[in-house]
C-alpha positions, 0 to 999 in steps of 0.5 A: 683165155681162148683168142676171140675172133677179130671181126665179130658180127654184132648183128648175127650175135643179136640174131642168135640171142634174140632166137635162144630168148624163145628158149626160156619164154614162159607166161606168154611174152616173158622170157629169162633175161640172162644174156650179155647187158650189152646185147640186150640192150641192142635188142631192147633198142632194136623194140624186140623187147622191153627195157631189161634194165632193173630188178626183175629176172625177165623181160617182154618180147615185143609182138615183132619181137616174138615173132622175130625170135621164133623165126630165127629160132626154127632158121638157125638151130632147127633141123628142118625149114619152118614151112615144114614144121608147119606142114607147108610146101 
């Protein structure tokens, strides 16, 4: 087992799970719930998205929700700033 680093962030951790969830986003709002339950659980108390406690394979991204993970998506993994992928100055 690989050490794990003593003091880990859980909000940047949530940070970065709520910008991969944009990554498997289909149907609208629905995304593939297939990360740790216990940081899901912080993002659904958080009212980024719906429960993800039950049978189904996929939660809803709350409207801020999206919002939040496309923002954090282009801000931690994108090449260039969001005003640019938008044409902005």
């Amino acid at each position: 087992m690989y050490p794990v680093p003593m003091d880990i962030d859980p909000g940047k951790v949530d940070q970065a799970v709520l910008a991969l969830l944009s990554l498997g986003r289909h149907e609208g709002y629905r995304t593939w719930k297939a990360f740790d339950w216990e940081i899901m659980g912080r993002l659904y108390q958080k009212g980024y998205i719906t429960d993800p406690v039950g049978k189904a394979k996929s939660v809803l991204f709350t409207e801020e929700g999206l919002r939040e993970s496309e923002r954090l998506l282009y801000a931690l993994f994108c090449r260039q700033s969001v005003g640019d992928a938008l044409g902005k100055p």
